[in-house]
TORKOL-4160 file (C-alpha; in steps of 0.2 Angstrom, whole numbers, padded with zeros to 4 digits, m for minus):
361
<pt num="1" X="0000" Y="0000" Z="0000"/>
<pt num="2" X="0006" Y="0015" Z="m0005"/>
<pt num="3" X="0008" Y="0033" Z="0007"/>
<pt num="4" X="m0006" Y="0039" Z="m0005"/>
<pt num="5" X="m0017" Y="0023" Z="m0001"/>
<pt num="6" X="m0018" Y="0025" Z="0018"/>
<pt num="7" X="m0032" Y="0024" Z="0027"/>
<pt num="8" X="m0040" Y="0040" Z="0034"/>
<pt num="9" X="m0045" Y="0040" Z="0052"/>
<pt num="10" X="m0065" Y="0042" Z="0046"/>
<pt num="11" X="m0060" Y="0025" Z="0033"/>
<pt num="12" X="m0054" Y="0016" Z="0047"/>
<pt num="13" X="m0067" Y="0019" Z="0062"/>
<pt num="14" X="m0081" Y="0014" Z="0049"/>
<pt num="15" X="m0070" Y="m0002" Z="0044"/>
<pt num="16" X="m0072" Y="m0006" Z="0061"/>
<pt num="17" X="m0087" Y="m0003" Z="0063"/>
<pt num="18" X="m0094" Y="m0014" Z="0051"/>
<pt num="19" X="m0084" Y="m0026" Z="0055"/>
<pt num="20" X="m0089" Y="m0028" Z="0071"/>
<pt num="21" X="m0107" Y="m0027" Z="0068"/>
<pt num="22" X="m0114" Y="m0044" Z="0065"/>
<pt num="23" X="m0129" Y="m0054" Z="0066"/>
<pt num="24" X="m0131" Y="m0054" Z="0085"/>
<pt num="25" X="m0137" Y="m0038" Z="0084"/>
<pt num="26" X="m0156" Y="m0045" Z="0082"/>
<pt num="27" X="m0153" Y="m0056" Z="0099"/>
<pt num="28" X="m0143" Y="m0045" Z="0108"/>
<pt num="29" X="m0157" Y="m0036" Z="0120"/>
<pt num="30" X="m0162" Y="m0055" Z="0124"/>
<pt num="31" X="m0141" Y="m0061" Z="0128"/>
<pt num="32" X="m0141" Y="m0045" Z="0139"/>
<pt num="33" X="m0156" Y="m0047" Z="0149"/>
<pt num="34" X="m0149" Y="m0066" Z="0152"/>
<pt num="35" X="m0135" Y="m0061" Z="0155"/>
<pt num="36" X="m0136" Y="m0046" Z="0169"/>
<pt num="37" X="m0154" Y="m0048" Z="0171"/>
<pt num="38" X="m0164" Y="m0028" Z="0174"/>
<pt num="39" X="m0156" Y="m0013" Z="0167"/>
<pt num="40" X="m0144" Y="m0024" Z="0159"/>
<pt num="41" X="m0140" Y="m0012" Z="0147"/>
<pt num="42" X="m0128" Y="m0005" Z="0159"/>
<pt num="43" X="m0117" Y="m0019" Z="0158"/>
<pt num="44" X="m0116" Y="m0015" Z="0139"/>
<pt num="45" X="m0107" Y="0000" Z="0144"/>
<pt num="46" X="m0094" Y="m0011" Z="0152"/>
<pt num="47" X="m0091" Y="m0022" Z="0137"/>
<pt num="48" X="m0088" Y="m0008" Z="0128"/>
<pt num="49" X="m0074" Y="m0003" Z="0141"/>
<pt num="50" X="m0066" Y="m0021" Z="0138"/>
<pt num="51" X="m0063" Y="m0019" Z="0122"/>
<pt num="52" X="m0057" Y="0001" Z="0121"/>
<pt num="53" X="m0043" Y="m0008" Z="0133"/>
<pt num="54" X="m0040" Y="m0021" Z="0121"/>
<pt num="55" X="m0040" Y="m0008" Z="0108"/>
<pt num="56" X="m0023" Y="0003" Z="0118"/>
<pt num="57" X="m0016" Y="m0015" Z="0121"/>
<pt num="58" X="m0015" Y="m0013" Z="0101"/>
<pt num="59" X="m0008" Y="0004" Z="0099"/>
<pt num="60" X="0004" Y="0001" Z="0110"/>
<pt num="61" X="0011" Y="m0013" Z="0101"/>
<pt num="62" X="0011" Y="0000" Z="0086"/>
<pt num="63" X="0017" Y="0014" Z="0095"/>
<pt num="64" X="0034" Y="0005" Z="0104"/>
<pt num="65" X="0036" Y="m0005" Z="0089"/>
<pt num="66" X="0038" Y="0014" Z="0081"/>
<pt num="67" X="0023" Y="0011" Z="0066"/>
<pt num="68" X="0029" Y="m0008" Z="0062"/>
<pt num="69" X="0017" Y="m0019" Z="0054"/>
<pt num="70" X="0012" Y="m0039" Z="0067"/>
<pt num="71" X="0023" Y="m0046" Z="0052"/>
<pt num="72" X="0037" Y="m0034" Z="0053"/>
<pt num="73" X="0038" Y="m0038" Z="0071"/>
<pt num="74" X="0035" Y="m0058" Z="0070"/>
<pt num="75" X="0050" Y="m0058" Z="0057"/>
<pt num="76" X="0062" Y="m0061" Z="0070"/>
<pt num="77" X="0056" Y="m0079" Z="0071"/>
<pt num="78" X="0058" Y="m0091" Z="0059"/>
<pt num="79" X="0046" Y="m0096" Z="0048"/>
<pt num="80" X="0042" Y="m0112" Z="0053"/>
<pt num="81" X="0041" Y="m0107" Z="0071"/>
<pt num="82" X="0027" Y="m0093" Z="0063"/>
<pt num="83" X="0019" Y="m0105" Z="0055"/>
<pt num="84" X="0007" Y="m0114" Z="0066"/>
<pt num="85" X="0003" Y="m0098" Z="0075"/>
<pt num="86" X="m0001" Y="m0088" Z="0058"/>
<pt num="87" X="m0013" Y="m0104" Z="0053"/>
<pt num="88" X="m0021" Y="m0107" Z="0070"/>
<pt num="89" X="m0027" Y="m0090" Z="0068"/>
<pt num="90" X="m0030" Y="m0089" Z="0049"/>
<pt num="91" X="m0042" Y="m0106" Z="0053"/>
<pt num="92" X="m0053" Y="m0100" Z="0066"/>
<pt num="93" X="m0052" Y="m0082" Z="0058"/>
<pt num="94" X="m0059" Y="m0090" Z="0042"/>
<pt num="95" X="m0071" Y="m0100" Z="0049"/>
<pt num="96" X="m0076" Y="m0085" Z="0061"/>
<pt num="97" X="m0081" Y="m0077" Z="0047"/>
<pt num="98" X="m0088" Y="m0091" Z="0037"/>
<pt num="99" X="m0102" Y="m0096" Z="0050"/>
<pt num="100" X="m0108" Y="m0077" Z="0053"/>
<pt num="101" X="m0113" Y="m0077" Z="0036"/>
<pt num="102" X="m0120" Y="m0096" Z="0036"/>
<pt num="103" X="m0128" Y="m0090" Z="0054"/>
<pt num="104" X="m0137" Y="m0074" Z="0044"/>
<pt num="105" X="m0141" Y="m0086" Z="0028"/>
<pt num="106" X="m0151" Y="m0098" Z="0041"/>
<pt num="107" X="m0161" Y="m0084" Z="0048"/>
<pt num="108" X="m0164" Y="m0075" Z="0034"/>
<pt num="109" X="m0171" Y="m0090" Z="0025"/>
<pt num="110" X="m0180" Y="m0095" Z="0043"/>
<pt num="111" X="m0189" Y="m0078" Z="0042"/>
<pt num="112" X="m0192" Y="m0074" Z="0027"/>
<pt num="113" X="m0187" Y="m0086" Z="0014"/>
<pt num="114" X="m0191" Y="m0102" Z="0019"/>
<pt num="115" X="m0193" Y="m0110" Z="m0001"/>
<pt num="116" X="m0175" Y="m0101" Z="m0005"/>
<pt num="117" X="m0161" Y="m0115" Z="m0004"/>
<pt num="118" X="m0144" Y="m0110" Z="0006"/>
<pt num="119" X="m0134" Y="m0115" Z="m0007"/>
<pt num="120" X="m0142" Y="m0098" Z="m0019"/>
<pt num="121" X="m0140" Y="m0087" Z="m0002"/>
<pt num="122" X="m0120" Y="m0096" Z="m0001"/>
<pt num="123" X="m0117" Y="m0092" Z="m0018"/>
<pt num="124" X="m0124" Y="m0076" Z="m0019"/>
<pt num="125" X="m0112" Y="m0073" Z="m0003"/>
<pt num="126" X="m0096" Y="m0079" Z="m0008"/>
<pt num="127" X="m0095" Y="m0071" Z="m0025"/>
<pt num="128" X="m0098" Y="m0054" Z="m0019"/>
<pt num="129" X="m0083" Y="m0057" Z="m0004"/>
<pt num="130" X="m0070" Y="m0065" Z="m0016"/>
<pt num="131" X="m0074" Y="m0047" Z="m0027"/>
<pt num="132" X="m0069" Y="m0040" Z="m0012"/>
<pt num="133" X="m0056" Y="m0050" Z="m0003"/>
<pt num="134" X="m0046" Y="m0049" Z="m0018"/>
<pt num="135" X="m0045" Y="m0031" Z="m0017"/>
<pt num="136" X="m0030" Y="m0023" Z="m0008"/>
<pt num="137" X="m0037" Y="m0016" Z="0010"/>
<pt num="138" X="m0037" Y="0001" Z="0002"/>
<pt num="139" X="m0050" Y="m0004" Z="m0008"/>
<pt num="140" X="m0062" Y="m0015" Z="0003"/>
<pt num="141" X="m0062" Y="0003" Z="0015"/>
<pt num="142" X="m0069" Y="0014" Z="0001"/>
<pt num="143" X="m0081" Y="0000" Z="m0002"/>
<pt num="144" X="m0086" Y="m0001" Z="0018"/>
<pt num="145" X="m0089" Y="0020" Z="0017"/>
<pt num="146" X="m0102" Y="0018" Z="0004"/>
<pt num="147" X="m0110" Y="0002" Z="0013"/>
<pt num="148" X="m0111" Y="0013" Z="0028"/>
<pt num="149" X="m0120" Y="0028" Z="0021"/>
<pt num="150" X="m0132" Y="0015" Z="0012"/>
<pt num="151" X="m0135" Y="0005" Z="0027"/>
<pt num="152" X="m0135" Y="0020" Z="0043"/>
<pt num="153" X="m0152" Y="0024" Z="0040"/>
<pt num="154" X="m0158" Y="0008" Z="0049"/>
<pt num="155" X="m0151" Y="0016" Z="0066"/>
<pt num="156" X="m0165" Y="0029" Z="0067"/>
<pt num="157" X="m0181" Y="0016" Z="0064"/>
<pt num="158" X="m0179" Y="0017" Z="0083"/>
<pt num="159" X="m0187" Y="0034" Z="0084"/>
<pt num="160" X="m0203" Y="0026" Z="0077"/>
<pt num="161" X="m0204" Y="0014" Z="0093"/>
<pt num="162" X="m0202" Y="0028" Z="0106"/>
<pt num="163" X="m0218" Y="0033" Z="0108"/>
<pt num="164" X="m0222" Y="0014" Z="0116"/>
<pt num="165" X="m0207" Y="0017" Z="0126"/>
<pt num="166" X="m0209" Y="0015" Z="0146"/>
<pt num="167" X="m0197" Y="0020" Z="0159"/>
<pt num="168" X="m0209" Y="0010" Z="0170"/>
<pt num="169" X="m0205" Y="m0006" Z="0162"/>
<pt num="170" X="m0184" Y="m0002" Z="0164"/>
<pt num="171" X="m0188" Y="m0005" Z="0184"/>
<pt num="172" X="m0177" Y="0002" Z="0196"/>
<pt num="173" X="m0169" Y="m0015" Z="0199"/>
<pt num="174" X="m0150" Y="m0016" Z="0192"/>
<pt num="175" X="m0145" Y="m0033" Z="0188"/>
<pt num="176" X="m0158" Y="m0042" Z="0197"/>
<pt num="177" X="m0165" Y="m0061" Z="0190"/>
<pt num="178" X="m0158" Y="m0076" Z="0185"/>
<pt num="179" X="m0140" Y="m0068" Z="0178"/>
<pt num="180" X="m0127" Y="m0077" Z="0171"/>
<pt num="181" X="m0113" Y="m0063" Z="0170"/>
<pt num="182" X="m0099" Y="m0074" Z="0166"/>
<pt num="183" X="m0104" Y="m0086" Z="0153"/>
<pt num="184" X="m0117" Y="m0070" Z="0146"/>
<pt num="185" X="m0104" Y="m0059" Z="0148"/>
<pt num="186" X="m0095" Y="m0066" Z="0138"/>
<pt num="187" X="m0108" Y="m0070" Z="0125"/>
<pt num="188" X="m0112" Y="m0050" Z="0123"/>
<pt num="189" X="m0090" Y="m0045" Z="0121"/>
<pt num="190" X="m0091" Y="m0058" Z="0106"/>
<pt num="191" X="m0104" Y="m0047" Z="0097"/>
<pt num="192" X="m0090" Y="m0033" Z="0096"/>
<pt num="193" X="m0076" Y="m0044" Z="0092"/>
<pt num="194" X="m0069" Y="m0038" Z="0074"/>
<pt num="195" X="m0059" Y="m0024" Z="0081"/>
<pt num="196" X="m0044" Y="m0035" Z="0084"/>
<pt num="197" X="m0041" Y="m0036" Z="0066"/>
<pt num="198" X="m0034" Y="m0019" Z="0067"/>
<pt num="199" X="m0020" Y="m0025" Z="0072"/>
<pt num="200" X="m0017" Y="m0032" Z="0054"/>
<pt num="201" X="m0017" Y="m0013" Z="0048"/>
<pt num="202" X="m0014" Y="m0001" Z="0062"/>
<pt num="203" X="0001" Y="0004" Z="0052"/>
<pt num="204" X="m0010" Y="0008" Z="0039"/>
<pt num="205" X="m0017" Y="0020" Z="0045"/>
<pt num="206" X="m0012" Y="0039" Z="0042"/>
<pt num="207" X="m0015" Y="0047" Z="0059"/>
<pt num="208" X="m0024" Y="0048" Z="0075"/>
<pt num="209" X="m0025" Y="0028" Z="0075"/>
<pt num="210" X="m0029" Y="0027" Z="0094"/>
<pt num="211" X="m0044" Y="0037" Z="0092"/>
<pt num="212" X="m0050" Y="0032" Z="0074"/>
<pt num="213" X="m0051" Y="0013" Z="0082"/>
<pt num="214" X="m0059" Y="0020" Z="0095"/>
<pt num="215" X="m0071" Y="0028" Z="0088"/>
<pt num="216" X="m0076" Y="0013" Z="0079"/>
<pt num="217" X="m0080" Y="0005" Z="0093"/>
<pt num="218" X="m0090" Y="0019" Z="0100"/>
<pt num="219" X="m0100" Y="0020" Z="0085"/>
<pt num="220" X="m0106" Y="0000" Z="0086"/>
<pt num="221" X="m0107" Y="0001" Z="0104"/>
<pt num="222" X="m0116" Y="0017" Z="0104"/>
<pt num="223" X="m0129" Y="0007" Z="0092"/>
<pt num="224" X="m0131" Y="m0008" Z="0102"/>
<pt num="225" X="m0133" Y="0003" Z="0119"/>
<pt num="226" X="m0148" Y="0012" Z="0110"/>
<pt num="227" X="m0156" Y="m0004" Z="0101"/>
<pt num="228" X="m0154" Y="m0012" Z="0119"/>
<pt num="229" X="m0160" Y="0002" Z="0131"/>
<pt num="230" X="m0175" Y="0006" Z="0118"/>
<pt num="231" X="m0180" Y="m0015" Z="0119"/>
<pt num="232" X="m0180" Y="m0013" Z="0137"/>
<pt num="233" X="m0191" Y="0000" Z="0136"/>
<pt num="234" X="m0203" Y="m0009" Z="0124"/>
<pt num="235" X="m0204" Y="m0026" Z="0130"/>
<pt num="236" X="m0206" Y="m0030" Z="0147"/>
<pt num="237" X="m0191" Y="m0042" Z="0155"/>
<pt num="238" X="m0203" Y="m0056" Z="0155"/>
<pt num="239" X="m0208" Y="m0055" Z="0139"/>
<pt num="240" X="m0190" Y="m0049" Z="0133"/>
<pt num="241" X="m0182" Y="m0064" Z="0139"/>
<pt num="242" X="m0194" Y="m0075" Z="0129"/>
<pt num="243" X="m0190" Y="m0067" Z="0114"/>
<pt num="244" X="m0177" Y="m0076" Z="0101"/>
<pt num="245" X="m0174" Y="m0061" Z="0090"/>
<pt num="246" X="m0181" Y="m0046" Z="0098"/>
<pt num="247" X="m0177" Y="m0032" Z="0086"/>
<pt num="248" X="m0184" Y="m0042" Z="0072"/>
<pt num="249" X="m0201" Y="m0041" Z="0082"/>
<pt num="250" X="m0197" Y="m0021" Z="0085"/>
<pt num="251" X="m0196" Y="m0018" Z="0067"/>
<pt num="252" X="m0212" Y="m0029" Z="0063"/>
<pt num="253" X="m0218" Y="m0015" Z="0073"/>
<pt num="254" X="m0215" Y="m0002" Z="0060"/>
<pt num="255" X="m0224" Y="m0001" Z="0044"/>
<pt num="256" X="m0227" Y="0012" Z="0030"/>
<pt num="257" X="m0239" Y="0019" Z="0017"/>
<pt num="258" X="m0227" Y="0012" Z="0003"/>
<pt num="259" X="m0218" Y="m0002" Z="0013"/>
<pt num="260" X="m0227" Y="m0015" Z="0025"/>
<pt num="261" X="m0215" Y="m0030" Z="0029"/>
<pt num="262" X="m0200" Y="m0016" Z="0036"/>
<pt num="263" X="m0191" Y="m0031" Z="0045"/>
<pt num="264" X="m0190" Y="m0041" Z="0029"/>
<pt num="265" X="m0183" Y="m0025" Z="0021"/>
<pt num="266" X="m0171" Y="m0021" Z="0032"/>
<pt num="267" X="m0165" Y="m0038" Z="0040"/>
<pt num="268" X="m0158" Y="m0042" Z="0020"/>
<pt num="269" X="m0151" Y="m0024" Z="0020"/>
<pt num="270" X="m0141" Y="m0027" Z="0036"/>
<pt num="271" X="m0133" Y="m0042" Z="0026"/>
<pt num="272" X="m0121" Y="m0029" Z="0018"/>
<pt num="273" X="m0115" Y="m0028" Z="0037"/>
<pt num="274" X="m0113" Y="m0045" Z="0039"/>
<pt num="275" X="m0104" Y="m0046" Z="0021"/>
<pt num="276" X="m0092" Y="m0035" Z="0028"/>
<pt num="277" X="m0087" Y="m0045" Z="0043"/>
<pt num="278" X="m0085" Y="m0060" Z="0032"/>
<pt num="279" X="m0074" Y="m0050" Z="0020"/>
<pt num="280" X="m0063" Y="m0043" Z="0032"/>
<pt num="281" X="m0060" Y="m0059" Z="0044"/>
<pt num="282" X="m0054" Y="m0069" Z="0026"/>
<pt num="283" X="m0045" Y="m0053" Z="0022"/>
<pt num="284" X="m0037" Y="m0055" Z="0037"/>
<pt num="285" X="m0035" Y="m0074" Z="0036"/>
<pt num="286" X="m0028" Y="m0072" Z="0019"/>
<pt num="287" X="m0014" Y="m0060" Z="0023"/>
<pt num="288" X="m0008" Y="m0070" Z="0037"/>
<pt num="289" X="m0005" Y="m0086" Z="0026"/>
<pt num="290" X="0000" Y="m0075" Z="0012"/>
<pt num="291" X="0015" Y="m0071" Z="0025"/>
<pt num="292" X="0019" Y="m0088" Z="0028"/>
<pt num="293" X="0017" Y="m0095" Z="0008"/>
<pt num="294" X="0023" Y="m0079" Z="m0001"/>
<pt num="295" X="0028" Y="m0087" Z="m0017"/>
<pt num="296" X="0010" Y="m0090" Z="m0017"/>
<pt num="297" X="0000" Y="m0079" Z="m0029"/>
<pt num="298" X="m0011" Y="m0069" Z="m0019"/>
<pt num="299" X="m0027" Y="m0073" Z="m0033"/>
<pt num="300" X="m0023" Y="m0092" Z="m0032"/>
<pt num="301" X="m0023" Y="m0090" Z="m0011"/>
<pt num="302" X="m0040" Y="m0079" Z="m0010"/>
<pt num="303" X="m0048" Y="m0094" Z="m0021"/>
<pt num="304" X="m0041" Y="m0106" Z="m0012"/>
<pt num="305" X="m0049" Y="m0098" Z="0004"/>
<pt num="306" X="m0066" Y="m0098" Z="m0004"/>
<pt num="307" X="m0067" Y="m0115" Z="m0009"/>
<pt num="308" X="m0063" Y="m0120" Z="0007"/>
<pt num="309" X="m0075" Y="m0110" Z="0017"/>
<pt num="310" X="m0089" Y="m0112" Z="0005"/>
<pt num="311" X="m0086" Y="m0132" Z="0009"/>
<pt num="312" X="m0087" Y="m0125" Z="0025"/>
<pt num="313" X="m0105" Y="m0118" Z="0026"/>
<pt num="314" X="m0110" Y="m0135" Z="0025"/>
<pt num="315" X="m0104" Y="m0144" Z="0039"/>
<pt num="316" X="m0119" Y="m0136" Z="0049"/>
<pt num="317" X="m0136" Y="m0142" Z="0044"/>
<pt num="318" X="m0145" Y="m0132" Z="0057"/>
<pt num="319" X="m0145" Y="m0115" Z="0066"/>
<pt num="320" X="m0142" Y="m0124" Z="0081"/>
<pt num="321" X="m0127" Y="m0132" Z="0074"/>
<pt num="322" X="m0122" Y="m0115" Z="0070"/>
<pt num="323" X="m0123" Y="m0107" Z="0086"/>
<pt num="324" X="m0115" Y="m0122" Z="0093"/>
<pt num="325" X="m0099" Y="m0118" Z="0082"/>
<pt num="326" X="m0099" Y="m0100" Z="0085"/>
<pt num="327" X="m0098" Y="m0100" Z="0102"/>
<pt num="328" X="m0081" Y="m0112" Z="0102"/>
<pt num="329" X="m0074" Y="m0101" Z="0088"/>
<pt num="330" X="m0078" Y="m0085" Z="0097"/>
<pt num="331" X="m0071" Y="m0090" Z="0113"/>
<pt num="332" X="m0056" Y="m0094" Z="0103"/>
<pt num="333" X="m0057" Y="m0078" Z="0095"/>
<pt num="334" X="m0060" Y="m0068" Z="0111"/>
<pt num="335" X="m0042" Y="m0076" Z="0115"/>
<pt num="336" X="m0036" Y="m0071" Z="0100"/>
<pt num="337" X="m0037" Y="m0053" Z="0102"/>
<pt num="338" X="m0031" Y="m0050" Z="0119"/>
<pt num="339" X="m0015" Y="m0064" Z="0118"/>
<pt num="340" X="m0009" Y="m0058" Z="0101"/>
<pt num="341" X="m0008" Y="m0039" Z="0105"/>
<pt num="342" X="0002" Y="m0047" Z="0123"/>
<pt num="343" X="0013" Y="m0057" Z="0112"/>
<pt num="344" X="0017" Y="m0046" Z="0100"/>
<pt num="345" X="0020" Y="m0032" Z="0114"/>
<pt num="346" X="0033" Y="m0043" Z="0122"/>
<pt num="347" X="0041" Y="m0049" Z="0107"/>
<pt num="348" X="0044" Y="m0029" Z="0102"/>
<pt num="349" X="0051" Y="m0027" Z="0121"/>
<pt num="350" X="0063" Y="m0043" Z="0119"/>
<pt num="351" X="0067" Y="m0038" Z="0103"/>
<pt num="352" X="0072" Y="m0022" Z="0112"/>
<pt num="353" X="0081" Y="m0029" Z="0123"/>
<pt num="354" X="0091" Y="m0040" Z="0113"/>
<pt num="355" X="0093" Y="m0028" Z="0100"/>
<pt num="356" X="0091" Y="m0042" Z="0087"/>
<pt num="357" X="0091" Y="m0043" Z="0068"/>
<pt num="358" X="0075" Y="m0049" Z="0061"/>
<pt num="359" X="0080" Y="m0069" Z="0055"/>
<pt num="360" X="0071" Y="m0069" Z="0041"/>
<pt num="361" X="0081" Y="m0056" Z="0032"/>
């Protein structure tokens, strides 16, 4: 990437912001009332803390390292010490990525498409990431700009839901009920995950990269704080608990003079989110084995990667399967994003230390 080609700070908060919104969104309001029981929108707030740590975990590894790329600072290993590290991470990166768009396909087609096959929704998928996952990351950000203006409009259908909004049903109970914090917890931090592919392109970034990432995360945590206090408010807890996808039922709520079925509508619209997310985690995949296989033709790697996950999208044959694999991959995920930025921090200090030469020179 050239100078030229940098990303702005505006390119890069709305990268990761559309990467990090995914699917979960239409069950979060239920995960969060599970998982801190009353007002449990508040805990939201603290998710959101977790991961703007995680996130300076990361721009310190770019600033002590002086601006140099995870592979500029891994080089002082060899390569076949690299090698099961870049793949265990490409793997569950990829198939991260793969089942949140097999996870949307199923609902989709639950919802609203039940006489659709998956294999038209896969298809239909795959061809428009491998268009963008073969694209340098320059690229793939201009794209996410123009998603994000096309697809931002769906935050303010809220308005049309707060004249049935309550305070009464928010309680003045923090917490209370049958709460799982831990396990939940951990449940609503994996629907912001996305953010620790950042440290693929910090570097790449032209300026102010603490506060563009940053920012990112406060635009997607700022959406799911008001799509979650604004379902408290709507649905009592009882009945919020009971539902499986909450904001689909909000926007079943909303109709207009030219357009009835607005959750069909807009449910397939917020697939361009998801597409994202899938684009950017093989993007991210693929420039971690294209490290390790360089002779490699970056073309022949990105169709290699789709072959395999669209083989993939098969292995489940239920949403329940789905969700089963999701949460093993997004626990190692979660991992993922606070041990690499610890590694990578302690290999730059060691490095310093030492004063070595990178080995692979």
């Amino acid at each position: 990437m050239s100078t030229k080609e940098q990303l702005s700070p505006f390119q890069a908060s709305i990268l990761i912001y559309l990467i990090q919104s995914g699917v979960t969104l239409f069950s979060l309001p239920r995960l969060v009332a599970e998982a801190f029981g009353t007002n449990g929108w508040i805990g939201l707030i603290i998710i959101s803390i977790i991961v703007n740590l995680n996130l300076v975990l990361i721009w310190l590894v770019f600033k002590l390292s002086k601006g140099k790329s995870m592979f500029e600072i891994i080089a002082i290993f060899p390569k076949w010490l690299t090698l099961p590290f870049c793949s265990f991470i490409a793997i569950i990166w990829m198939l991260l990525g793969v089942f949140v768009m097999v996870k949307f396909s199923m609902i989709l087609k639950m919802l609203f498409y039940q006489n659709v096959s998956l294999f038209y929704f896969f298809s239909m998928g795959y061809i428009l990431t491998y268009l963008l996952v073969k694209k340098d990351l320059y690229q793939i950000a201009k794209a996410t700009v123009v998603l994000f203006y096309f697809t931002v409009w769906t935050v303010f259908l809220l308005a049309f839901h707060l004249p049935e909004f309550s305070f009464l049903r928010l309680t003045p109970f923090i917490f209370k009920g049958d709460t799982d914090m831990l396990n939940g917890g951990m449940s609503i931090f994996t629907a912001l995950l996305g953010y620790e592919l950042s440290i693929l392109f910090i570097h790449m970034i032209e300026r102010k990269q603490l506060k563009s990432l940053i920012a990112g995360n406060s635009i997607t945590s700022l959406i799911y704080f008001g799509v979650t206090f604004v379902s408290f408010g709507f649905f009592s807890f009882e009945q919020l608990l009971k539902e499986m996808y909450p904001v689909v039922t909000l926007l079943g709520y909303i109709s207009f003079p030219v357009l009835e079925r607005v959750e069909n509508f807009t449910f397939s619209v917020f697939g361009l989110k998801v597409l994202m997310t899938t684009v950017m985690y093989l993007w991210g995949a693929k420039e971690l084995l294209q490290y390790q296989f360089i002779r490699v033709k970056s073309n022949l790697l990105v169709i290699g990667i789709m072959i395999v996950v669209f083989m993939a999208s098969f292995i489940p044959k239920v949403l329940k399967d789905v969700e089963e694999w999701l949460t093993y991959i997004t626990y190692a995920a979660s991992a993922i994003a606070f041990l690499v930025p610890i590694f990578l921090l302690l290999t730059v200090l060691l490095t310093k230390i030492m004063n070595r030469n990178p080995a692979n020179e």
